[in-house]
C-alpha positions as MATLAB code, in Angstrom:
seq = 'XXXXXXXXXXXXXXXXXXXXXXXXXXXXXXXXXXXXXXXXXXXXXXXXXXXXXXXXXXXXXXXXXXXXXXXXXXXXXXXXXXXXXXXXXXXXXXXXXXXXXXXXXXXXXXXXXXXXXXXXXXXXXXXX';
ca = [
      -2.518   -0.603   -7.997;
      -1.421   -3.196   -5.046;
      -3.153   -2.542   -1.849;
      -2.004   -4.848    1.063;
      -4.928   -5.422    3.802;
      -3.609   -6.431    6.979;
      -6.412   -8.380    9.040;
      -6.547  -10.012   12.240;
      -7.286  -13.772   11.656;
     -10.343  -16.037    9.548;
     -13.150  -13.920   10.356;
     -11.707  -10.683    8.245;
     -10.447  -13.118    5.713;
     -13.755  -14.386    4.770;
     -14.315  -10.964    3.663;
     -11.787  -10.962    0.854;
     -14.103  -12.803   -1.913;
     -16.818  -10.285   -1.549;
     -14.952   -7.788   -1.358;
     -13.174   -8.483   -4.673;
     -16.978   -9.104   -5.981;
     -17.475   -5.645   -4.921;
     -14.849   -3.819   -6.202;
     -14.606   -6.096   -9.791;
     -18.188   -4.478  -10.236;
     -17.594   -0.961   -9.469;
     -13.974   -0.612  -10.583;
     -13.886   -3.075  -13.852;
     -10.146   -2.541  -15.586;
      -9.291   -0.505  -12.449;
      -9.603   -3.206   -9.951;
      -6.243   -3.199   -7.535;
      -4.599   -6.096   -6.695;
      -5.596   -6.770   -3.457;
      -3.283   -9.144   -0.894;
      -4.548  -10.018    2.449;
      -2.160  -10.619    5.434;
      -3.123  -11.891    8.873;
      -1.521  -11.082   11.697;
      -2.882  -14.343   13.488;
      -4.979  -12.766   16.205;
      -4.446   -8.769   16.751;
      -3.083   -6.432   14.403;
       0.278   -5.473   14.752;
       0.834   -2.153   16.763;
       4.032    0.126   17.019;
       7.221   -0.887   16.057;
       5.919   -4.051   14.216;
       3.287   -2.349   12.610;
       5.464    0.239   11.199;
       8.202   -2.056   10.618;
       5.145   -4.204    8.433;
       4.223   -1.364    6.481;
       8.056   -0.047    5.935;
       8.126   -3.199    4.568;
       5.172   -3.365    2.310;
       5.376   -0.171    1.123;
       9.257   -0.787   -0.269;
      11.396   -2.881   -2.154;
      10.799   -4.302   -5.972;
       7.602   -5.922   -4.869;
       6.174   -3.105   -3.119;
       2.189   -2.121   -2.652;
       1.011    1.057   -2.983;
      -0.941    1.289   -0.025;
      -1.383   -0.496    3.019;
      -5.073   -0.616    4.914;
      -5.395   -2.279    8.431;
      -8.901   -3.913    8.541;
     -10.161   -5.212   12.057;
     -13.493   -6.443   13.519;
     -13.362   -4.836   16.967;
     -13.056   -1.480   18.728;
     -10.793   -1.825   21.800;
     -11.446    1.903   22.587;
      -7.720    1.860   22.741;
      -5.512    4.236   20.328;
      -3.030    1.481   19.108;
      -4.080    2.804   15.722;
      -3.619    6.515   15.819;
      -0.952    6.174   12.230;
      -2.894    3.146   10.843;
      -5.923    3.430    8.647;
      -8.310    1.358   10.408;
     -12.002    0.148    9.515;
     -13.956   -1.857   11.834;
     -16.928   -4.385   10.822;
     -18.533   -5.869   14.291;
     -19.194   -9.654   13.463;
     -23.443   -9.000   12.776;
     -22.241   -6.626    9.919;
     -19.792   -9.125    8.235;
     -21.984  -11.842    8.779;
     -24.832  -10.203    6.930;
     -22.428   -9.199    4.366;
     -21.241  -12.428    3.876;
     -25.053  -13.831    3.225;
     -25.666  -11.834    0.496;
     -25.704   -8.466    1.532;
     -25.217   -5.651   -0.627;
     -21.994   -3.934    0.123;
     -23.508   -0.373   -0.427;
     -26.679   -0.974    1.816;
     -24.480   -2.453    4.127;
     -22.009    0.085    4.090;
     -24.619    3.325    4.546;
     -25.667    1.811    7.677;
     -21.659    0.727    8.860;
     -19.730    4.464    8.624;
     -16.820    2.641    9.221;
     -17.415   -0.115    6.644;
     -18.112    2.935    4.210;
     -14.764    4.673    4.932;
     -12.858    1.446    4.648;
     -14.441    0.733    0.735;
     -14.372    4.732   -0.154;
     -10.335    4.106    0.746;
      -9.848    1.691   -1.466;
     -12.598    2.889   -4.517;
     -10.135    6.590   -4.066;
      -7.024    5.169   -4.888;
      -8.080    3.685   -7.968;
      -9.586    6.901   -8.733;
     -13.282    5.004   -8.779;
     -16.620    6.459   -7.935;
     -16.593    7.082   -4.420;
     -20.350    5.678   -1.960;
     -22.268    8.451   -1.152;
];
């Protein structure tokens, strides 16, 4: 399984080691190959966001799914075909510092959705 995460910038990126940590423990021989891509600022939106995922999601080096993962709600709908979860900076921080990933991600709904995405494709045991 190849799962492409697009992210906005540094702050998302951070996120990638314990997030690997996370999914190594719960997924073992299952775990997906995950590759993060930053859009340098915003994610993508419209044409270049579906032109992105045409991309990823074809061709001999193709993923099998593509996740957009950002760390602020605009309130706008930029994102109405994109899967999108959103961690405010307090929640990755703690994360970051140790944080369980399933305490963290019953209190974050959208933090929960964005894992339960991933743990589904690769058929693993879904977070309560």
């Amino acid at each position: 399984m190849k799962i492409a995460i697009l992210v906005e910038g540094a702050t998302e990126m951070a996120f990638k080691s314990k997030l690997q940590e996370f999914l190594k423990s719960r997924l073992g021989q299952q775990m997906p190959k995950l590759k993060f891509i930053s859009c340098e600022s915003r994610i993508h939106k419209e044409k270049k966001l579906r032109d992105v995922v045409e991309n990823l999601l074809t061709g001999k080096d193709a993923h099998d799914a593509v996740i957009a993962l950002t760390d602020v709600y605009t309130g706008t709908k930029d994102f109405i075909n994109a899967v999108a979860a959103i961690i405010n900076h307090g929640m990755l921080k703690k994360i970051l510092e140790g944080q369980n990933l399933v305490d963290a991600a019953i209190v974050c709904p959208e933090l929960k959705a964005f894992l339960n995405t991933i743990l589904s494709l690769c058929e693993g045991e879904l977070i309560p």
